[in-house]
C-alpha positions, 0 to 999 in steps of 0.5 A: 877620764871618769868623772871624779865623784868628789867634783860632781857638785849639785849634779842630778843622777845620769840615770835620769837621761835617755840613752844617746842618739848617734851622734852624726845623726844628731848634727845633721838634725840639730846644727842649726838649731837656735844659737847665741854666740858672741864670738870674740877671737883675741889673738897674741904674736911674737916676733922673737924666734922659739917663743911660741904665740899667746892663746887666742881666745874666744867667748860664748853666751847662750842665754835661756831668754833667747832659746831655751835649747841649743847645741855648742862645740868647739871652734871648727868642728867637725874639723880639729880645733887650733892650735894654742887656743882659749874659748869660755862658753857661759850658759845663762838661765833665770832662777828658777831654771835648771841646767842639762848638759850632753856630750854627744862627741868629745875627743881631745889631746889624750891625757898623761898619766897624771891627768889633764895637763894638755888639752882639757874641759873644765865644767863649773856651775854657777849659784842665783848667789854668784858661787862658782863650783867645779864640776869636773875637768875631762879631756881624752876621748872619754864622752862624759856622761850627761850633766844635769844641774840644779844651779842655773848657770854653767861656764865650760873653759875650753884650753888646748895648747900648742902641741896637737889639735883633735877634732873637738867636741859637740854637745846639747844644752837645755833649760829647764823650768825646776818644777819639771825635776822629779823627786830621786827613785824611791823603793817600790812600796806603797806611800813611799816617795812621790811630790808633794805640793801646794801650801801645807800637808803632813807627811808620814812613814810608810805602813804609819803608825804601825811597823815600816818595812826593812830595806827601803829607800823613800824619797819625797819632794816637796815642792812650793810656789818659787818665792816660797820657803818650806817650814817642817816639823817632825811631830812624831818619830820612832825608829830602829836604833838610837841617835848614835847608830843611824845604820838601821833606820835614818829620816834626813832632810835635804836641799832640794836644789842638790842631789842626794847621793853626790855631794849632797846638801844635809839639812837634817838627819834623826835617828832613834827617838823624838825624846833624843831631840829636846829643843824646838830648833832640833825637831824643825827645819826651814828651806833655804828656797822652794824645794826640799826633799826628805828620805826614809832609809831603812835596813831592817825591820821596825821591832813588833809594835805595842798596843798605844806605840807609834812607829815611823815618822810624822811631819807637818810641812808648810809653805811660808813667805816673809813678805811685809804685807802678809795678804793671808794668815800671820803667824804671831809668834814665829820670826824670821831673822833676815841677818842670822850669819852674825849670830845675832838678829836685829829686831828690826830685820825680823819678818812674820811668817806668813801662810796661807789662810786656808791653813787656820783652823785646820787642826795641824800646827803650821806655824813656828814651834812655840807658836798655836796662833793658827789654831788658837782662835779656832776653838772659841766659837765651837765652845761658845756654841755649846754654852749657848746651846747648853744655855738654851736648854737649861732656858728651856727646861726652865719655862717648860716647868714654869708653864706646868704651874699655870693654867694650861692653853689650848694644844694648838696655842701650846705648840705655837708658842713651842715653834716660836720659842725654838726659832728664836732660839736657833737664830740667836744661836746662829747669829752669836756664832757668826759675831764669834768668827764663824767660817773656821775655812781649811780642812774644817770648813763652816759650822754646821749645827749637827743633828738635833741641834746636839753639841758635838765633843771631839773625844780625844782629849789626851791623845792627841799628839799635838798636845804639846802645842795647843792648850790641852782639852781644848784642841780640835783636830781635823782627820788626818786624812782629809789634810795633804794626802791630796797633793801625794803624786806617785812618780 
């Protein structure tokens, strides 16, 4: 019996599996790999005669902190199973784990017409928060194809009845740790699909700013440390079509704990024009946990772009924690609503997001929509020290004119005093900067006087495209390219 595409829940593709061993082969080699089993036969008589006997029962755990992998069956194998029997066989991993299941033999009573009725499988997953999905049920001697899921626990219900037995089934468990999940396959371009981790990054369409290519399918995984939450912003976002036809051009958000093509977990999805998306709520999307994946589908070309015009995507993305005691950088204006299903949010279950200090003063938004308190503070000592240069100079060029109406020293008395004057120019300078909040870390790293002592403007006042954010003619942006690309891992 096919696995019905509608019951596959949080299933990852099958294509990710390698081609299965014989399947004799693999009992001799794995039958006596570590097992946890706790085995408990419950059976049911009747004395009264044409009254058949209740089901025996049998339950068995396999539990990730014993053995991370191991092989299960049903009760006799190789030889058939009995006869009106029930067996529940649990598979236990820790949060962060994911679930493999194979078949490598399945051949139970044949089916009717309509299904499953007599002897069958029934797979279910299992969520950290205790939801229990129905994956599939599977009888007859159709092997189903290797399950892979996000959730870290399965239950498989084993029923057989009273009629006819068969030999059974033997399969493979294993655990595994969510980080070794790979992103879903991506088209073959450059700068499409990869993963993404550490604390903050930006992540842009393929061939950014100019045209993106037609018929492309980008996945990117992003990734955080597992207490973590993913906060995004789309800050740029030009595509084929408009927000009522999505069929040329689409940048969706996904859970990354489901798959994106079964069943999947659709958090966001923007098609045509940033202008279409008024709100902050709109244009931002904060993970449910550590994983979340964006995808780029395009079916056509993006049109020939315009002097000045951007086309594609822009996102910021940033690790975030709620934690009580934030040891890095609190945001001061984005809240967290720790009780947002009642619609309302009591000012008391409210946390902070908190990011990474590396994060302050690095040029790029991190925190919430409506709030710059990561990058506010960092364009004070860049002013401040231009004051004081401008300052120095206008003193400078004062005592200069002033020493021109006095009687004229020595030349070696003349430039003495210059060098003493400079000195001490510099050292104020340096020492107001450092009382200012010198050290701006993140992608900038210290101040450093630039060459000949020259004030240094950042020359994109009214270009950039965080302006929105930040105070204008006041922002400092680092480049693009020292920032997130670091992490892109090709896959």
């Amino acid at each position: 019996m096919a696995l019905p595409s509608q019951d596959r829940g949080d299933l990852l593709s099958s294509t990710e599996f390698p081609s299965l061993p014989n399947a004799r082969h693999f009992v001799a080699r794995h039958l006596l790999m570590p097992l946890i089993l706790l085995v408990v036969f419950s059976p049911h008589s009747s004395t009264h005669a044409g009254v058949h006997a209740g089901p025996s029962t049998c339950f068995m755990e396999f539990d990730s902190t014993a053995s991370k992998q191991g092989n299960f069956s049903s009760p006799g194998y190789p030889d058939n199973y009995p006869e009106n029997i029930e067996c529940y066989y649990t598979f236990k991993g820790q949060e962060s784990e994911t679930l493999r299941i194979t078949f490598y033999e399945f051949e139970l009573e044949e089916p009717f017409q309509k299904g499953c009725l007599n002897d069958f499988v029934d797979i279910s997953t299992i969520s950290v928060s205790n939801v229990k999905q129905l994956v599939g049920r599977f009888c007859g001697t159709y092997v189903p194809i290797p399950l892979h899921t996000m959730k870290p626990r399965m239950e498989i219900i084993f029923k057989a009845n009273h009629a006819l037995s068969a030999k059974g089934f033997f399969g493979h468990y294993e655990f595994t740790d969510e980080s070794f999940v790979p992103p879903p396959p991506s088209s073959n371009v450059t700068n499409c699909g990869g993963t993404l981790t550490g604390v903050g990054g930006i992540l842009v369409s393929p061939n950014y700013p100019d045209s993106f290519p037609k018929d492309v399918d980008c996945a990117w995984l992003i990734r955080v440390d597992y207490e973590k939450h993913i906060y995004i912003r789309v800050l740029e976002l030009q595509l084929k079509g408009s927000i009522a036809n999505c069929g040329e051009a689409e940048l969706v958000i996904y859970d990354g704990y489901s798959s994106i093509d079964v069943n999947p977990v659709l958090l966001k999805r923007y098609c045509g024009d940033l202008k279409y998306y008024k709100n902050t709520e709109e244009k931002t999307q904060l993970s449910r946990r550590n994983r979340i994946v964006v995808r780029l589908r395009t079916t056509v070309a993006s049109p020939q772009k315009h002097e000045g015009e951007i086309i594609g995507f822009k996102l910021v993305w940033t690790a975030v924690t709620f934690a009580n005691q934030c040891e890095q950088f609190t945001c001061g204006k984005s809240q967290y609503c720790l009780n947002t299903e009642s619609g309302t949010c009591n000012t008391s279950l409210t946390k902070n997001y908190c990011i990474d200090r590396s994060l302050q003063c690095d040029g790029v938004p991190n925190c919430s929509g409506e709030d710059s308190s990561d990058e506010d503070k960092c364009r004070l000592p860049l002013l401040a020290g231009c004051g004081a240069a401008g300052g120095a100079l206008a003193l400078i060029i004062l005592i200069s004119l002033t020493c021109v109406k006095k009687d004229r020293p020595s030349k070696m008395e003349h430039e003495l005093d210059l060098t003493n004057m400079e000195r001490s120019l510099s050292m104020a300078s340096r020492r107001y900067s450092m009382a200012m909040g010198l050290g701006m870390g993140g992608a900038l790293g210290p101040m450093i006087d630039p060459p000949g002592g020259a004030c240094v403007l950042h020359n994109n006042i009214g270009m950039s495209p965080y302006d929105d954010v930040l105070p204008p003619k006041m922002a400092h942006f680092a480049p693009e390219s020292s920032f997130g690309r670091r992490h892109l891992t090709d896959v």
